[in-house]
C-alpha positions in Angstrom: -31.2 2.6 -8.4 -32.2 -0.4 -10.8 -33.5 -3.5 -9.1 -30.4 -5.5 -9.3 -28.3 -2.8 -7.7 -30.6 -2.9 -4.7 -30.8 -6.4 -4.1 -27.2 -6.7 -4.2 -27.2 -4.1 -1.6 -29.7 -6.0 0.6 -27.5 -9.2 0.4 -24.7 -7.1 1.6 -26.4 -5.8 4.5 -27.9 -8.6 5.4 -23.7 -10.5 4.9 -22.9 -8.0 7.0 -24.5 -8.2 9.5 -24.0 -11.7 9.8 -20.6 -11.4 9.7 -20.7 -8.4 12.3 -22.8 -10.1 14.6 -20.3 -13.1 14.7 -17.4 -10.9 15.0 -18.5 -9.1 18.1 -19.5 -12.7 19.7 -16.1 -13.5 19.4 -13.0 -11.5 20.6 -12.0 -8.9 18.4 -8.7 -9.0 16.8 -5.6 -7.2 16.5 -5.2 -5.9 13.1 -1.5 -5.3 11.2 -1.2 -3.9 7.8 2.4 -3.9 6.4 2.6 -2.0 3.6 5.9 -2.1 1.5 7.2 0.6 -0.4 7.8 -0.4 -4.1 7.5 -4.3 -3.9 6.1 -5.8 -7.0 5.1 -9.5 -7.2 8.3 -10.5 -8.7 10.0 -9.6 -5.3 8.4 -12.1 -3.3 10.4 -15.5 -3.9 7.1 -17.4 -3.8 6.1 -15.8 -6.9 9.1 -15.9 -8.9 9.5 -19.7 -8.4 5.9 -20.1 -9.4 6.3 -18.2 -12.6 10.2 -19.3 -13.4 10.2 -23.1 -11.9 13.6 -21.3 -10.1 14.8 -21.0 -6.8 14.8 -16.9 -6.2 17.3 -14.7 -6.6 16.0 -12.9 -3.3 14.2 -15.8 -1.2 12.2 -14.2 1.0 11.0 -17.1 3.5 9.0 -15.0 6.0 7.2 -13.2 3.2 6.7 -16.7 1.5 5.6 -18.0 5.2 2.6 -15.8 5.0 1.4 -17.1 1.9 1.5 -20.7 3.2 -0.7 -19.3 6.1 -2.7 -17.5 4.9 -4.8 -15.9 1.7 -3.2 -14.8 -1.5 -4.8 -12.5 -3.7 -3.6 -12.8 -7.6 -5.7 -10.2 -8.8 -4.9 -6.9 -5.8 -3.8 -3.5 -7.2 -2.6 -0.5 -5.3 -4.6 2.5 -5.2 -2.5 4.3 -7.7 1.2 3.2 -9.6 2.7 5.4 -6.8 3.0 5.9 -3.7 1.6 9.3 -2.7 -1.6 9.0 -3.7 -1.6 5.1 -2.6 -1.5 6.3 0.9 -4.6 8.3 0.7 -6.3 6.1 -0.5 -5.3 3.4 2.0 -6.3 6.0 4.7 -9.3 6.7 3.3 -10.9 3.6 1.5 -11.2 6.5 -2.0 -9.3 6.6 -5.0 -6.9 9.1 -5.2 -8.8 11.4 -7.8 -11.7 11.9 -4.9 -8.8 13.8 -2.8 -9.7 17.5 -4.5 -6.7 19.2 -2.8 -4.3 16.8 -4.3 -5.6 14.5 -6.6 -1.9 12.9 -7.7 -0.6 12.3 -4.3 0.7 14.9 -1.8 4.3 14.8 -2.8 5.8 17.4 0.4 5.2 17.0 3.7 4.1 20.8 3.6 1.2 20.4 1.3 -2.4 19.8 3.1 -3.4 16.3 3.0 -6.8 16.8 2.4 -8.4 14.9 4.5 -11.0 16.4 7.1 -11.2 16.3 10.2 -14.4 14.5 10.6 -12.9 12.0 7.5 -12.9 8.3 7.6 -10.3 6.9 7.9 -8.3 3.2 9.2 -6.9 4.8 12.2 -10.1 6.1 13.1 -12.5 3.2 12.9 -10.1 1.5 14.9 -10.4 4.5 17.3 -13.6 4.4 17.6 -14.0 0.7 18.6 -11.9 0.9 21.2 -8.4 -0.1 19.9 -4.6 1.0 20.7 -3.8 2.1 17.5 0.0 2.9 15.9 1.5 4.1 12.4 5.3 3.2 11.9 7.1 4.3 9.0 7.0 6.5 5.8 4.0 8.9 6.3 4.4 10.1 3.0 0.5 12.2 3.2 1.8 16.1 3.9 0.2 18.2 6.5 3.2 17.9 8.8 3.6 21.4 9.9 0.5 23.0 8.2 2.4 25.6 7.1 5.7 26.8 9.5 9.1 24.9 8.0 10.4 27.2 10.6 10.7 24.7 13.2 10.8 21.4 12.3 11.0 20.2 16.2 7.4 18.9 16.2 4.9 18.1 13.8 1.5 19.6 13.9 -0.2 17.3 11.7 0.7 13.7 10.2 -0.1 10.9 12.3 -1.2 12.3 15.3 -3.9 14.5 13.3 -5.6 10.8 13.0 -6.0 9.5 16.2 -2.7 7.1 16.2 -2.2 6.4 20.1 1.8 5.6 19.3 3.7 6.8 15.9 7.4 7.1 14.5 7.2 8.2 11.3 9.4 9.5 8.8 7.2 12.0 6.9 8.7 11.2 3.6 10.7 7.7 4.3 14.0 7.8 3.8 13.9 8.9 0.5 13.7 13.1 1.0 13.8 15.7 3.6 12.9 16.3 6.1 15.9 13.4 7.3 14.2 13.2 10.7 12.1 10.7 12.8 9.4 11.7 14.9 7.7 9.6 17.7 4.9 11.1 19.2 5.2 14.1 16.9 8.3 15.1 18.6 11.7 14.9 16.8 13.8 11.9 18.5 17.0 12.3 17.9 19.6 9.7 16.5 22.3 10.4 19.0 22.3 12.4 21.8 24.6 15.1 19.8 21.9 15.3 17.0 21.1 18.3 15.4 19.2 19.6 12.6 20.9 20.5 10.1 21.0 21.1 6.6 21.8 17.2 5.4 24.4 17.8 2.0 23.5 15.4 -0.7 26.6 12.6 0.0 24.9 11.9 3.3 21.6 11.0 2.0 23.6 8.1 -0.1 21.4 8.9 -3.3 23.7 8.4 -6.2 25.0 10.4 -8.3 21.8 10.7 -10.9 19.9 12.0 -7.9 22.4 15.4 -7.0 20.1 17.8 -9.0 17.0 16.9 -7.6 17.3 18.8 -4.9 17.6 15.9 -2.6 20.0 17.6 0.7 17.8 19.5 3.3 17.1 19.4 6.4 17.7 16.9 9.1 19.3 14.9 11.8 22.8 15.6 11.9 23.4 11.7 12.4 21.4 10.8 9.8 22.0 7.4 7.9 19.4 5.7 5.4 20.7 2.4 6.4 19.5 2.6 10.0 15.7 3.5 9.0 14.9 -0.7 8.9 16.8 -1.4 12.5 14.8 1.7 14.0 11.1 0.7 12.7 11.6 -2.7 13.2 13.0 -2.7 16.9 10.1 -0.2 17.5 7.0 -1.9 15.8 8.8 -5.1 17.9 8.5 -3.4 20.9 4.7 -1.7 20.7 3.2 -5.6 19.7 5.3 -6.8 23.3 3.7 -4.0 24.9 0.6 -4.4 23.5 0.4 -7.8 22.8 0.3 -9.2 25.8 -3.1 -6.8 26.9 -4.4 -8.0 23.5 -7.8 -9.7 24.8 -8.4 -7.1 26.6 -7.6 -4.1 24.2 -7.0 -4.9 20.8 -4.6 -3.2 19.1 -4.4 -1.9 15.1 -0.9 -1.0 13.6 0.1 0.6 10.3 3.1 -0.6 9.5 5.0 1.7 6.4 8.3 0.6 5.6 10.8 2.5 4.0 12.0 -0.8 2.5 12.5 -0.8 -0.2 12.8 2.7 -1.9 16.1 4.4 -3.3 18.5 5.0 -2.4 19.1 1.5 -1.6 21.2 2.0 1.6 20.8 -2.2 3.7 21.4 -2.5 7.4 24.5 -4.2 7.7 22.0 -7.0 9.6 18.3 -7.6 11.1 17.7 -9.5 13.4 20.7 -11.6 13.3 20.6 -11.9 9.7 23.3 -10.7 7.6 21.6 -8.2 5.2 23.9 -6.1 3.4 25.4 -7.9 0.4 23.6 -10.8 0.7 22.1 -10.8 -3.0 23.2 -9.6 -6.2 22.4 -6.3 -5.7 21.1 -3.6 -3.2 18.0 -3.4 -4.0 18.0 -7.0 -3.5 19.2 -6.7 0.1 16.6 -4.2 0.5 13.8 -7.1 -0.2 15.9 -9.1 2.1 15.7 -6.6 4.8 11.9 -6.4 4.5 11.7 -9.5 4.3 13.3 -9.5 8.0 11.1 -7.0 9.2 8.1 -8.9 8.5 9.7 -11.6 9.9 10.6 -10.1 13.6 6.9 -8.4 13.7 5.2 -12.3 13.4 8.1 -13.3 15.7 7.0 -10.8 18.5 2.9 -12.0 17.8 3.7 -15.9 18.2 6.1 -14.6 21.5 3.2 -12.5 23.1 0.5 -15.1 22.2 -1.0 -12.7 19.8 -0.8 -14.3 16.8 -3.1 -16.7 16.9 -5.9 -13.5 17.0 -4.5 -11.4 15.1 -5.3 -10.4 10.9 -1.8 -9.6 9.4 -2.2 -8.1 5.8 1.7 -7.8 3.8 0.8 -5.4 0.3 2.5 -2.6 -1.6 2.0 0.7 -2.3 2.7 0.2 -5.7 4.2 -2.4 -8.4 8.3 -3.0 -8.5 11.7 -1.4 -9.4 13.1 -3.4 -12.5 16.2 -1.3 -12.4 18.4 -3.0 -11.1 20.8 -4.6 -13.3 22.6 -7.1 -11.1 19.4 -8.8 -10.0 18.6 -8.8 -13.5 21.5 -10.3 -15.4 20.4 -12.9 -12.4 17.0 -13.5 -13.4 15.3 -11.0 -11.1 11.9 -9.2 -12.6 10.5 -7.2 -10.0 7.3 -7.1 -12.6 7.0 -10.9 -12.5 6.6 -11.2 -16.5 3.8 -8.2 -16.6 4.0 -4.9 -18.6 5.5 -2.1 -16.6 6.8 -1.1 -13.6 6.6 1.7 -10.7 4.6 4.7 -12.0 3.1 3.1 -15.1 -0.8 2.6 -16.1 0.1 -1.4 -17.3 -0.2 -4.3 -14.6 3.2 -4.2 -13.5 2.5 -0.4 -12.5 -0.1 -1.6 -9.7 -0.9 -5.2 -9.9 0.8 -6.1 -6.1 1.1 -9.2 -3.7 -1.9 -9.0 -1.2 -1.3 -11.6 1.5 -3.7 -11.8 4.8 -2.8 -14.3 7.2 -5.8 -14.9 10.2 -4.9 -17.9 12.1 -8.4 -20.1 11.9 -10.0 -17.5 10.1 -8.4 -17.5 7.0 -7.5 -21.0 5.1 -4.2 -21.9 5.1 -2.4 -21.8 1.1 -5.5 -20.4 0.2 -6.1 -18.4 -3.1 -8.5 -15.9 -4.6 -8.8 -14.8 -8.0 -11.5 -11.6 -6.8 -9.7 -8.3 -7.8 -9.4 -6.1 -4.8 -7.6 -3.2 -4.2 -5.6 -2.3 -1.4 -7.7 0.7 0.1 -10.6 -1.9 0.4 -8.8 -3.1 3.9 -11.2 0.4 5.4 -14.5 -1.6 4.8 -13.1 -4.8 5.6 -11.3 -3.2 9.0 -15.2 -1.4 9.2 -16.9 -4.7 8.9 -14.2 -6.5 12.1 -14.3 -4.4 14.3 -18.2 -3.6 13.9 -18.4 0.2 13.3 -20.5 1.4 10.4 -19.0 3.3 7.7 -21.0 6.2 5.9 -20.7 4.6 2.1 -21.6 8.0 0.2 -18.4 9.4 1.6 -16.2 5.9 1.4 -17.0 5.2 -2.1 -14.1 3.0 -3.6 -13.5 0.3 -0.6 -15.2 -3.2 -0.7 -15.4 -5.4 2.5 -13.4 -8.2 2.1 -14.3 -10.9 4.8 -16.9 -12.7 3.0 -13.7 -13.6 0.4 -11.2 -14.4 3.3 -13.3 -16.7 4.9 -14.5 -17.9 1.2 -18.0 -17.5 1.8 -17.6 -15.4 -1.6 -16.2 -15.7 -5.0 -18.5 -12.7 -6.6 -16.7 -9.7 -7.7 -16.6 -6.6 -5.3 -15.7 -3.7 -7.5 -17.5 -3.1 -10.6 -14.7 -0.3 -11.8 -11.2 -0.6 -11.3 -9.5 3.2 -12.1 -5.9 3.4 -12.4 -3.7 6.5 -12.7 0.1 6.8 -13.6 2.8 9.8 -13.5 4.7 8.1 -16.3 5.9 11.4 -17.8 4.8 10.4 -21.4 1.6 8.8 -20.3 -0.8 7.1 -20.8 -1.7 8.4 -17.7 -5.6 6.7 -17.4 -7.0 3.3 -17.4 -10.4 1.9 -16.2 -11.3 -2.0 -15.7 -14.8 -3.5 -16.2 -14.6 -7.4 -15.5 -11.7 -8.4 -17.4 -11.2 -5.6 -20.0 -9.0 -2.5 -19.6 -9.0 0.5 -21.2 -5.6 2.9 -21.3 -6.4 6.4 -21.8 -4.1 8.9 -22.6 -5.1 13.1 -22.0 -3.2 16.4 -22.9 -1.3 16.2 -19.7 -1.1 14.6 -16.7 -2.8 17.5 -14.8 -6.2 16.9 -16.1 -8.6 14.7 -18.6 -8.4 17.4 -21.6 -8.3 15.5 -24.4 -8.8 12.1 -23.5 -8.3 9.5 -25.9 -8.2 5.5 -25.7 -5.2 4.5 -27.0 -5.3 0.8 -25.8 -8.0 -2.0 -25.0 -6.9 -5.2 -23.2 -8.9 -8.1 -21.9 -6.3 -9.4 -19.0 -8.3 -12.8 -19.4 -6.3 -14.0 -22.2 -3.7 -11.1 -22.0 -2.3 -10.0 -18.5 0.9 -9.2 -19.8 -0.9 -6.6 -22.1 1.1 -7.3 -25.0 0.6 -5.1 -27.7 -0.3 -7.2 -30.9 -3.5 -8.6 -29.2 -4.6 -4.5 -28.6 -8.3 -4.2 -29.1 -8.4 -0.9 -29.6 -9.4 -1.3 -33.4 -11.5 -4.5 -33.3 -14.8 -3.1 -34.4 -16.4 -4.9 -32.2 -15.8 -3.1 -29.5 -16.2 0.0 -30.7 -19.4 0.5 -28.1 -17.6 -1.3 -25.4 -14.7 1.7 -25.9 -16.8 4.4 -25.6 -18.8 3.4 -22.7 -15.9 2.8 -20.7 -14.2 6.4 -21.6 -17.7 7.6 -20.9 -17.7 6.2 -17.2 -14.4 6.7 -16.7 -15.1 10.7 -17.3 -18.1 10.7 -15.3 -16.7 9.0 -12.1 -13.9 11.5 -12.1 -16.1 14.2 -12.7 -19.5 13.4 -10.7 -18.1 11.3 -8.2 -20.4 7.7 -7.5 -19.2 4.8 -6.2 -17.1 2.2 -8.3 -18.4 -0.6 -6.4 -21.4 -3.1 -7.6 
């Protein structure tokens, strides 16, 4: 370790533990991640009027309420440009790669998540200092029923493998089979003449582009995509009621997944007295409207129980925005907000994502940092709150963030970015060193074999990564290329941290 490495280790230590000791003087707080499902920063009307000048196509005043509140981030990414390996990495504060059983995301609910038993995760530092702790929503991270589709009555694995006190999950949202909710682990069913069933394709309400994707299965015989925002809304309502109000007593943590808003697109008629369905150009659109809502009735039910005012709310995405819908964008709509890319690609609009945190006293009100983070970094910073130590040669990709919410910090955190895409023609690689990015394209998407840097961006001067100010043939930095495809190999390969 060279001198500078340690004494930026010894200043973290010694930050932490100032931060840890005031933490545990105080009381500690209850802790909400919402995590949306395909929302890129051109969804959130805050950020479209910023860019544009314009009113939004989709105003989304509660989202837009939590910026005024709280922390915006303009430089988070998710984990990956999708949302499979995302969620391991949220759970685990490691980049996807790290996860050698399924290194691009676990894509079926019977796959092993691998994850260990004795593996760190959100759910169970939260655990461990003592806190209620809940997952609603898409689950989206296999191990369901280790094994036996036979029965798909109860789960054996998902979110009660990680020490959730309270869960309803969907184990891959509304967008595949199974087409059931559990709570508890236990199938609940939708009516009281449920069944399962094999779902046929016209009731999942994918359209018609979807039938050969082999999209029917099994389910609840009453099953409707449009009900899955209602059903994890009312419920997440109900736990912070419950909870809340036993708050200073016993915090509580919750892991909010929405299905919102994923294909196929199916709105709840309304939410929380707001009429949702058709209420934009489009239904994606009413599908940011209905999240919108949901975040809307959790913050409702923390001001009701008097939780709010202790409580860390964090709003992100799993990965960047749709761009595919036409109506919103005859109307002006870019889900990308003016960056390259979308869902599923390596360029910014692939995984460059609103990161909001909202801590009333904590964090500054309309506050703003330029630090890039990464979603997965909230395991540290959820480490650092609630004062339980993390082992940092196992969590190797997640920084602690609560020297930058209560701006005590403007240094960067991460000294590597990596990003990863299942764009079917590539490039499927990128790493970022301060403000330059290198895209990487291999052989296939399974693997590194035959790496090659295809494009070299420095986001400084060029965020939207247009093409005519590539670096890649600047011989100037020729060095700077290789170095980067060098580290980028050896992280993947030899592991290390991508932290400073």
């Amino acid at each position: 370790m060279n001198p500078s490495t340690l004494i930026n280790k010894i200043c973290f230590l010694i930050l932490f533990a100032g931060l840890g000791s005031l933490l545990s003087a105080q009381e500690q707080p209850n802790v909400v991640i919402v995590m949306a499902d395909d929302i890129g920063l051109g969804d959130i009307g805050f950020y479209h009027k910023e860019r544009t000048g314009k009113a939004p196509v989709v105003p989304t005043p509660n989202i837009d309420e939590l910026i005024a509140n709280g922390m915006r981030f303009s430089d988070a990414h998710s984990p990956a440009s999708l949302c499979a390996p995302t969620r391991y990495s949220m759970m685990t504060g490691n980049y996807p790669y790290r996860n050698t059983n399924s290194p691009w995301g676990v894509w079926s609910p019977l796959t092993n998540d691998g994850i260990d038993d004795d593996s760190t995760t959100l759910s169970r530092i939260a655990k461990k200092a003592g806190y209620n702790t809940s997952f609603f929503g898409k689950w989206g991270l296999g191990g369901v029923w280790n094994g036996a589709p036979e029965d798909y009555s109860k789960t054996e694995g998902g979110a009660q493998k990680f020490d959730f006190d309270y869960s309803i999950e969907l184990p891959q949202g509304i967008q595949n089979k199974p087409y059931v909710y559990y709570e508890n682990g236990t199938w609940m069913k939708l009516k009281t003449d449920s069944e399962l069933v094999h779902i046929p394709f016209e009731q999942t309400e994918y359209d018609e582009g979807n039938r050969n994707r082999g999209r029917d299965g099994i389910g609840d015989s009453n099953w409707n995509p449009s009900l899955a925002g209602p059903i994890l809304a009312n419920k997440a309502v109900n736990y912070i009621e419950q909870q809340g109000k036993n708050s200073a007593k016993n915090p509580f943590f919750m892991y909010y997944c929405s299905q919102a808003v994923h294909v196929p697109h199916s709105p709840s008629e309304s939410l929380d007295g707001k009429k949702i369905k058709g209420s934009t150009p489009g239904n994606h659109g009413d599908m940011i409207a209905e999240l919108d809502a949901q975040v809307g009735m959790m913050i409702k039910a923390l001001k009701k129980t008097g939780a709010y005012k202790n409580t860390l709310f964090v709003f992100t995405s799993d990965n960047g925005g749709l761009n595919h819908d036409k109506a919103l964008k005859d109307a002006g709509h870019d889900s990308s907000n003016g960056l390259s890319g979308k869902k599923a690609s390596i360029y910014e609009g692939g995984h460059r994502v609103p990161f909001i945190a909202v801590w009333p006293e904590k964090i500054a009100k309309n506050s703003e940092s330029h630090v890039p983070i990464v979603g997965q970094d909230m395991v540290s910073t959820l480490s650092a709150i609630v004062n339980v130590p993390i082992d940092d040669s196992k969590v190797l990709d997640s920084a602690n963030l609560l020297p930058i919410f209560q701006q005590k910090s403007t240094e960067p955190l991460h000294k590597y970015l990596m990003h990863r895409s299942q764009d079917v023609k590539g490039p499927f690689h990128a790493i970022r060193e301060g403000n330059f990015k290198l895209i990487m394209i291999a052989d296939s998407k399974k693997n590194l074999k035959g790496l090659k840097a295809i494009e070299l961006y420095d986001l400084k001067d060029n965020v939207q990564e247009k093409k005519n100010k590539n670096l890649i043939n600047e011989p100037g930095q020729a060095e700077r290329i290789q170095k980067m495809q060098e580290t980028y190999l050896d992280l993947n390969t030899n592991g290390g941290t991508t932290l400073f």
